[in-house]
SETIKOL-984823 format. One record per residue (C-alpha): residue number from 1; residue in one letter; chain; x negated, y negated, z negated. Coordinates in nm, 2 decimals. Layout:
R   num   residu   chaine        u        v        w
R   NUM        A        A        X        Y        Z
...
//
This chain:
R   num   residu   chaine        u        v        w
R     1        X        A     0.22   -10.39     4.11
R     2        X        A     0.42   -10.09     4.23
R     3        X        A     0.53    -9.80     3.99
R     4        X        A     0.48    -9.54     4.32
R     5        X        A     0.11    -9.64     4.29
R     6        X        A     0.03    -9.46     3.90
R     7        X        A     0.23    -9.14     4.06
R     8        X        A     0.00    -8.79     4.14
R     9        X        A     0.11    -8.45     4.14
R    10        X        A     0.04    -8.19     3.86
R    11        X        A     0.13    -7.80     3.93
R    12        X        A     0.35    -7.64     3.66
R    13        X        A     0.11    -7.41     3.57
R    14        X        A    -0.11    -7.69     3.45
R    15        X        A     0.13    -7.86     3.19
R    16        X        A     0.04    -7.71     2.85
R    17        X        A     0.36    -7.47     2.72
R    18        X        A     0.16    -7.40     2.43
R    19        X        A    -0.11    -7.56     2.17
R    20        X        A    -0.43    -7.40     2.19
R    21        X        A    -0.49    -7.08     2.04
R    22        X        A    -0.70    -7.24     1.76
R    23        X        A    -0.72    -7.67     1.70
R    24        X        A    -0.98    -7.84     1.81
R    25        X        A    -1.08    -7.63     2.09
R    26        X        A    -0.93    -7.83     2.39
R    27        X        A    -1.19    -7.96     2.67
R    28        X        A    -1.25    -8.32     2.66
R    29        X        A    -1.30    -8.54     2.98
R    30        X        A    -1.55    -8.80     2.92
R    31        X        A    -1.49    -9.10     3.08
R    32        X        A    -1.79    -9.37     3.13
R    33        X        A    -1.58    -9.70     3.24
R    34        X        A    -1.96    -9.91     3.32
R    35        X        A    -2.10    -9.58     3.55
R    36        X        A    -1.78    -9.49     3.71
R    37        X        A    -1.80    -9.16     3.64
R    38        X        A    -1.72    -8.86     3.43
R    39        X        A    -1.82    -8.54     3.25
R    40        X        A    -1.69    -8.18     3.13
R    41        X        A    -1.68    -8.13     2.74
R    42        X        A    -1.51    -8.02     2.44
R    43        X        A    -1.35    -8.20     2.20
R    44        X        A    -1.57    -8.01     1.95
R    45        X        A    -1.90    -8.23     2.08
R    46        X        A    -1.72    -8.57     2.00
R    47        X        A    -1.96    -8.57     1.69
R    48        X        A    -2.23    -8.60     1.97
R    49        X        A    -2.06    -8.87     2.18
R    50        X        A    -1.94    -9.16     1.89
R    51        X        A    -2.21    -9.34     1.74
R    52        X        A    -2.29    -9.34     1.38
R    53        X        A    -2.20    -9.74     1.37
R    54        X        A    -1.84    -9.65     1.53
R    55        X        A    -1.50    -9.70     1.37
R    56        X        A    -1.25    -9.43     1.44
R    57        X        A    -0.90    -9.53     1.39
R    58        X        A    -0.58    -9.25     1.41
R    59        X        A    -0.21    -9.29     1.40
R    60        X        A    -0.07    -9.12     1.07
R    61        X        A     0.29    -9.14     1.18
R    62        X        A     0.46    -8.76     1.07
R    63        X        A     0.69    -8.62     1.30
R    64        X        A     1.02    -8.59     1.16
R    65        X        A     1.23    -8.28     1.29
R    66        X        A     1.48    -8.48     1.50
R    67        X        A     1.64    -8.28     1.72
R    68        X        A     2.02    -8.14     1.59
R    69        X        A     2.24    -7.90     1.79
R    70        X        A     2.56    -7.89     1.68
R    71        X        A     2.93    -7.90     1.84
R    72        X        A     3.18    -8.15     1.87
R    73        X        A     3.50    -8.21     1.64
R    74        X        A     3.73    -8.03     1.73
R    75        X        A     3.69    -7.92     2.04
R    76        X        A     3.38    -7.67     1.91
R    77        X        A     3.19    -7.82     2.21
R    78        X        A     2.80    -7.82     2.21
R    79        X        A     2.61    -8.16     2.13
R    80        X        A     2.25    -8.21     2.08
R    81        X        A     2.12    -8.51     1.93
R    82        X        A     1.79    -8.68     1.89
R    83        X        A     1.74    -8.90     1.64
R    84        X        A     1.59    -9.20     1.74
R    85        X        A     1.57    -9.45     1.43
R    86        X        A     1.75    -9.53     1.11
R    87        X        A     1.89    -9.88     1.11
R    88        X        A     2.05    -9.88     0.81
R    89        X        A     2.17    -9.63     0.47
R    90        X        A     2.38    -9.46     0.74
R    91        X        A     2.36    -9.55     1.06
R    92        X        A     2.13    -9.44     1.34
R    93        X        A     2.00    -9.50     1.72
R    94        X        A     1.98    -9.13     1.83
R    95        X        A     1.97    -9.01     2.25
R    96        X        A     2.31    -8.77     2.26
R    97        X        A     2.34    -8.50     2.51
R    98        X        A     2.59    -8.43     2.69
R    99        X        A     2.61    -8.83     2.69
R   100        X        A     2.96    -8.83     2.91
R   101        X        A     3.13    -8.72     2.62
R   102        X        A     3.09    -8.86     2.34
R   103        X        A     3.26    -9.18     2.35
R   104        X        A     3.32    -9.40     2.02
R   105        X        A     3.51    -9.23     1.78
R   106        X        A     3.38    -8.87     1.86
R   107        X        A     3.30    -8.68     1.57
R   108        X        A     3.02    -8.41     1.56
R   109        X        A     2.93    -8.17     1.28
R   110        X        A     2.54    -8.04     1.28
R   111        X        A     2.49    -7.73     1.07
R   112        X        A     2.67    -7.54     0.81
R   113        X        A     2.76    -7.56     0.46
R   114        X        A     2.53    -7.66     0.27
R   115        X        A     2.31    -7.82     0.50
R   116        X        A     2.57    -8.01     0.71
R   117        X        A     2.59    -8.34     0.84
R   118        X        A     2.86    -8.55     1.00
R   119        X        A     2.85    -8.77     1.29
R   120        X        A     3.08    -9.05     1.43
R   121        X        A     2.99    -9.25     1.73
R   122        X        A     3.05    -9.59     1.66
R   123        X        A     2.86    -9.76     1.98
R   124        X        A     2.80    -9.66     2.36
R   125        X        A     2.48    -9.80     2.52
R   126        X        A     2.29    -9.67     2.86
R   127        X        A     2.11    -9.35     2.96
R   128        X        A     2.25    -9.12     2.66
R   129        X        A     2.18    -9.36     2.37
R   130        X        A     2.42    -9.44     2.09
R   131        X        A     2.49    -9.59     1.75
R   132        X        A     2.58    -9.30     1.50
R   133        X        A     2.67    -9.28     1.15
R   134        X        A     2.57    -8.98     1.00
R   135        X        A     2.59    -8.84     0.62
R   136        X        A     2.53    -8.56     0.45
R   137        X        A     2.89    -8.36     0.35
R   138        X        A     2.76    -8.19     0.10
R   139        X        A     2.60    -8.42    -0.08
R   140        X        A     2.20    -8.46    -0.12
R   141        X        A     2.02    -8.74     0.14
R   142        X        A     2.07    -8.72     0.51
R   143        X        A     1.60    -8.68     0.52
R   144        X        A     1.65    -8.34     0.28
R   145        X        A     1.91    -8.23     0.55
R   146        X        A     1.76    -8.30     0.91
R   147        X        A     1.41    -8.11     0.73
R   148        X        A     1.65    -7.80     0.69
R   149        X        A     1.81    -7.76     1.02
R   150        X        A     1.63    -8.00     1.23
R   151        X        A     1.42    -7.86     1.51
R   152        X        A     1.03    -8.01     1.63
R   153        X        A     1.12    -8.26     1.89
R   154        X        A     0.92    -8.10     2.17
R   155        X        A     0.88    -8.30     2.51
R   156        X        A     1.13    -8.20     2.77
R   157        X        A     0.82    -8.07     2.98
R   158        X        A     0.80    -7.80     2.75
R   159        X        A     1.02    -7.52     2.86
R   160        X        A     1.11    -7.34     2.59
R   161        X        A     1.26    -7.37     2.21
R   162        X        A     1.09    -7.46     1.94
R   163        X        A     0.92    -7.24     1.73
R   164        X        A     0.79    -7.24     1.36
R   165        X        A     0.45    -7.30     1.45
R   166        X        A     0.58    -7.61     1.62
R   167        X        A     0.62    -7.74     1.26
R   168        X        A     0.23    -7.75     1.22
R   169        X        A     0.13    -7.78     1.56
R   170        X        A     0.32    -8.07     1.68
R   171        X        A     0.19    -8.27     1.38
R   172        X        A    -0.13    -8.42     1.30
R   173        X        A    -0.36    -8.26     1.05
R   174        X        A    -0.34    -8.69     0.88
R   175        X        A    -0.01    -8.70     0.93
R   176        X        A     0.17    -8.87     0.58
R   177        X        A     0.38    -9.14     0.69
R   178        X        A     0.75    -9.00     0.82
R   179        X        A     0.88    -9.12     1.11
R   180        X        A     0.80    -9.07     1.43
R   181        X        A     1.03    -8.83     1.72
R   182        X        A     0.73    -8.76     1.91
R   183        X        A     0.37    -8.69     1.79
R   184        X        A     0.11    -8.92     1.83
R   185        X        A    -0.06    -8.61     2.06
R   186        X        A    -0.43    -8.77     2.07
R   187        X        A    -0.46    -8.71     1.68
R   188        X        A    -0.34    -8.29     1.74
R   189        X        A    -0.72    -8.22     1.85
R   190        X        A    -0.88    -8.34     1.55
R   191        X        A    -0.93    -8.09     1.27
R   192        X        A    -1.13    -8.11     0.88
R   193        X        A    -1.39    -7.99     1.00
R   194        X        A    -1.44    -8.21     1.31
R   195        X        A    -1.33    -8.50     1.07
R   196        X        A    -1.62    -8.38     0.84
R   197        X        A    -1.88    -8.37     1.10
R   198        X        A    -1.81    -8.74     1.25
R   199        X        A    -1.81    -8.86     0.88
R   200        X        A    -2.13    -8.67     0.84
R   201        X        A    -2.29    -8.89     1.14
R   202        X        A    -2.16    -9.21     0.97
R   203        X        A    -1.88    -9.26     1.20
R   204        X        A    -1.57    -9.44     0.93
R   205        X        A    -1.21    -9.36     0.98
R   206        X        A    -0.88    -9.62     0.94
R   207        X        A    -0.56    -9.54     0.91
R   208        X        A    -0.25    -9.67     1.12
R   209        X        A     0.13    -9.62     1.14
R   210        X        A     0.31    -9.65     1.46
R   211        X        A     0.64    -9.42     1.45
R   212        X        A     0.64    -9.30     1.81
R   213        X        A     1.04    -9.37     1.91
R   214        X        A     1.19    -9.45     2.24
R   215        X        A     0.98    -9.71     2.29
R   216        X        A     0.66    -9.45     2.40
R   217        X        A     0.87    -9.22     2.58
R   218        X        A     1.12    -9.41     2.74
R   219        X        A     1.04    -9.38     3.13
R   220        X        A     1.01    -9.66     3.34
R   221        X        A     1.30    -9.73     3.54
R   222        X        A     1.18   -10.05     3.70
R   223        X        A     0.97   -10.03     4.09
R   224        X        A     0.79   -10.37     3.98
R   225        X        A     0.57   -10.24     3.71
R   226        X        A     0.56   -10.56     3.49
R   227        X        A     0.94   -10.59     3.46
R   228        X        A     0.96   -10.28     3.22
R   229        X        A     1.00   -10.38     2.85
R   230        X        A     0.92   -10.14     2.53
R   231        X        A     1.18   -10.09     2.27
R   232        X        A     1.01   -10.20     1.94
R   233        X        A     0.89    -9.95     1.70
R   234        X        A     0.79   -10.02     1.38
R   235        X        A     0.43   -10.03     1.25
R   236        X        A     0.21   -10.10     0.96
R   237        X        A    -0.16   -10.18     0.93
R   238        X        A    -0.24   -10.19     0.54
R   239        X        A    -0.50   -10.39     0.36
R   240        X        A    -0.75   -10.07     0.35
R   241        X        A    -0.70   -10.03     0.72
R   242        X        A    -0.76   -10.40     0.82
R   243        X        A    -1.05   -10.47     0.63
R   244        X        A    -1.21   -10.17     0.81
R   245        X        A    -1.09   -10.26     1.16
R   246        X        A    -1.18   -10.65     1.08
R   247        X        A    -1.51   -10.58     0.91
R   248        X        A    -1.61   -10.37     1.25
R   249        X        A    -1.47   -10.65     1.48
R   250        X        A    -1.68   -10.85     1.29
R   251        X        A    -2.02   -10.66     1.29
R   252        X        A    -1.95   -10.57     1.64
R   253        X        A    -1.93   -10.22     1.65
R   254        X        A    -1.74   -10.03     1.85
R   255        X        A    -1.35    -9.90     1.74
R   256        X        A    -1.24    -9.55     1.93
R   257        X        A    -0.88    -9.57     1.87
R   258        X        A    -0.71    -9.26     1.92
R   259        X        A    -0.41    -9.26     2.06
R   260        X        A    -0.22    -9.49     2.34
R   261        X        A     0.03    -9.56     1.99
R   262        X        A    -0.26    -9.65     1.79
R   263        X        A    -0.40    -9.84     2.04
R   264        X        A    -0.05   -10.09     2.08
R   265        X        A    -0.08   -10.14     1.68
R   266        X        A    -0.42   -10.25     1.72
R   267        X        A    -0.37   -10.49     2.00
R   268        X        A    -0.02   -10.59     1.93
R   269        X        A    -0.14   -10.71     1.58
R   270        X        A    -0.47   -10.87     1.71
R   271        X        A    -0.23   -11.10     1.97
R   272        X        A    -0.07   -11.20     1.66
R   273        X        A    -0.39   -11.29     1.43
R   274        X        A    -0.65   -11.49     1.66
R   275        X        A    -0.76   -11.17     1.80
R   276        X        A    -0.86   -11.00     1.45
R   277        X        A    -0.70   -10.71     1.29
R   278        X        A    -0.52   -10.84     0.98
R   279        X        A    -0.28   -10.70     0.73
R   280        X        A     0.07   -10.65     0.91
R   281        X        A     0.39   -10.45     0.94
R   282        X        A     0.70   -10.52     1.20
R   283        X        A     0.80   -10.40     1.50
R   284        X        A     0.54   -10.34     1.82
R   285        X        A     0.68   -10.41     2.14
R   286        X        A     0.34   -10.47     2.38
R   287        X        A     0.36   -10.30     2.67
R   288        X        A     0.03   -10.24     2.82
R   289        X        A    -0.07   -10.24     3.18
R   290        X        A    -0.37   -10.30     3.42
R   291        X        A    -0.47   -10.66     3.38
R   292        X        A    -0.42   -10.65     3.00
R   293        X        A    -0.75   -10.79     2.82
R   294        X        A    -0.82   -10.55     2.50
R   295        X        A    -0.93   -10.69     2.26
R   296        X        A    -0.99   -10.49     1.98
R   297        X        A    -1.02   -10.11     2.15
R   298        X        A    -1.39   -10.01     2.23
R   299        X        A    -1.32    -9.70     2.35
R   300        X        A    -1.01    -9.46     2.38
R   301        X        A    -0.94    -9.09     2.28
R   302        X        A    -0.64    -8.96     2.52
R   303        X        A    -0.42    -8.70     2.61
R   304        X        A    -0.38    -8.66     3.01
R   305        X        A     0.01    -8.85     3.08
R   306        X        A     0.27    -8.85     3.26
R   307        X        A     0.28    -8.96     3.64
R   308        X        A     0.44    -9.36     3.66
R   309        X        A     0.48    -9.37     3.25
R   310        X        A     0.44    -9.68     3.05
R   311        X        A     0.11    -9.47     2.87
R   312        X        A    -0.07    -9.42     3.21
R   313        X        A    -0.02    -9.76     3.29
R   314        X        A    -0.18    -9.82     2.94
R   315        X        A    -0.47    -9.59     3.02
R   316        X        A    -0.56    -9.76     3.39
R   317        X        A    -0.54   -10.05     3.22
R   318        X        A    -0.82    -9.95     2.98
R   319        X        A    -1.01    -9.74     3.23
R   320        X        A    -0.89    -9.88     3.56
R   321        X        A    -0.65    -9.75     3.79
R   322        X        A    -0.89    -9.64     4.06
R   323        X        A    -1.12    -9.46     3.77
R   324        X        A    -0.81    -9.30     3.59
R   325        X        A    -0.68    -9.14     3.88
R   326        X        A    -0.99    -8.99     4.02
R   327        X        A    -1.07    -8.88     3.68
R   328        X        A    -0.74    -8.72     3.68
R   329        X        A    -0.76    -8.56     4.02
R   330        X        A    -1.09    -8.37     3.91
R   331        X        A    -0.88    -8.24     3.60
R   332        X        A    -0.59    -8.14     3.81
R   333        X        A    -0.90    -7.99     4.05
R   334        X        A    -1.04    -7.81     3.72
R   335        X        A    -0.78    -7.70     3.57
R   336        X        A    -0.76    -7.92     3.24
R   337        X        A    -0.42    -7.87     3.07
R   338        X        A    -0.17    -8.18     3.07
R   339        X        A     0.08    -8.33     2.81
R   340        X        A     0.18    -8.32     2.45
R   341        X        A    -0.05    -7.98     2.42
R   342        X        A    -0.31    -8.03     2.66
R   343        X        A    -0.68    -8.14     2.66
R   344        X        A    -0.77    -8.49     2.61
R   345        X        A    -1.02    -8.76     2.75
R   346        X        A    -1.27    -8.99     2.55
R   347        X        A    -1.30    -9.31     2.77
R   348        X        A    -1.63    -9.53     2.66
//
């Protein structure tokens, strides 16, 4: 398959710069996979849509303020850096900007006095990443730091900074798990009282971890879509969450997973357990795309993605490709908002 044939084009004015003004009052695309079609909603009626015998399972990764501007030592020079992952007590995959620059050996400073950490580059890898150490010089955990002068690690899409409503926003309402660098953005629509309402119809709810890292946002660089690879990320389904997800396999009901991150967890650990969900924690490295045979997700809450990314191709897999982008040219045609703080689609 061809990257060029997942690409369509989206006018600026439609990619969300903003949350909307109150949660849980996007629109909702409903996507019927056995009709072929699709209808207008709300996320507010997916009470209406789920069935009381349905399991809904959410991705309770937190977002961890990642981003650090700082300058470079000594040359006072400005360096931004996005943490990426912690592979050991001090030592970190991060994306550093500008990338050029900051060879092994450079030293940058993030923050004052005392909330300041220090950063050496001790490896060089491609497109910006690197291998960092980075402590705290004042004492106190590097975690207590980054949460004091960290900012939201809003997609690049977004133009403009981060604000302190970001710090709500850009998170999930379940989020309790820290670790992610990008928010799981299907979970942002769902609010107490929505949650209230589907319990009320007897729809259950499971809990996930996938941290969201470079492996969800990475873009794919390759023409031939099934030579792309996803960086690992790690995951955890516990024994609560897999007796839920196993019991519904099981009785055959049907399991909404929200979220293209939730989604991987489910499916990666299924590939791994005889096509079950069982209890499990490691690294997730499926990459998903048309031909893939699902065998755990029943149906799939979404955000609207980006054009030739590795969570459309995830999404035409689910749907289709020819269903997906139709369904996404009548969005673009009626004005649904796109990305991170956009509406979202429920695919059945």
């Amino acid at each position: 398959m061809r990257l060029s044939d997942f690409d369509f084009s989206l006018p600026d004015n439609l990619i969300a710069q903003q949350p909307s003004a109150q949660r849980g009052a996007s629109r909702l695309l409903v996507v019927d996979r056995a009709a072929g079609t699709w209808a207008d909603r709300q996320v507010a009626d997916l009470p209406d849509l789920l069935a009381p015998s349905d399991l809904l399972v959410v991705n309770n990764s937190r977002v961890v303020p990642a981003r650090l501007l700082g300058r470079r030592e000594p040359s006072g020079g400005q360096v931004e850096c996005l943490l990426l992952r912690q592979l050991d007590d001090d030592r970190w995959d991060v994306l550093m900007h500008p990338g050029q620059k900051m060879k092994p050996g450079t030293r940058a400073i993030f923050g004052e006095p005392p909330t300041q950490l220090d950063a050496e580059i001790l490896a060089q890898h491609t497109f910006g990443r690197r291998t960092i150490r980075l402590r705290a010089s004042c004492g106190g955990s590097v975690a207590d730091v980054v949460d004091a002068i960290g900012h939201m690690p809003l997609p690049p899409y977004i133009k403009r900074d981060d604000e302190l409503a970001d710090r709500e926003r850009y998170q999930t309402i379940f989020a309790s798990r820290r670790g992610s660098v990008a928010a799981p953005t299907a979970g942002l629509h769902l609010t107490s009282e929505l949650l209230d309402r589907l319990a009320h119809r007897g729809v259950e709810r499971a809990e996930v971890t996938l941290h969201v890292g470079y492996g969800t946002f990475e873009p794919v660089r390759t023409d031939v879509v099934e030579e792309h690879r996803i960086h690992p990320e790690p995951f955890e389904v516990d024994a609560a969450a897999a007796g839920a997800i196993a019991t519904a396999q099981r009785e055959g009901r049907r399991i909404v997973s929200v979220g293209t991150t939730t989604t991987r967890t489910l499916e990666a650990v299924a590939a791994e357990h005889g096509g079950l969900v069982d209890e499990a924690s490691g690294e997730a490295s499926l990459y998903i795309y048309p031909g893939f045979r699902f065998q755990v997700a029943g149906a799939l809450v979404t955000n609207f993605h980006l054009p030739k990314s590795s969570l459309l191709l995830l999404v035409c897999a689910f749907a289709g490709a020819e269903l997906t982008l139709a369904a996404y040219r009548h969005a673009i045609a009626d004005g649904y908002l796109f990305y991170s703080y956009g509406d979202a689609m429920l695919i059945v």
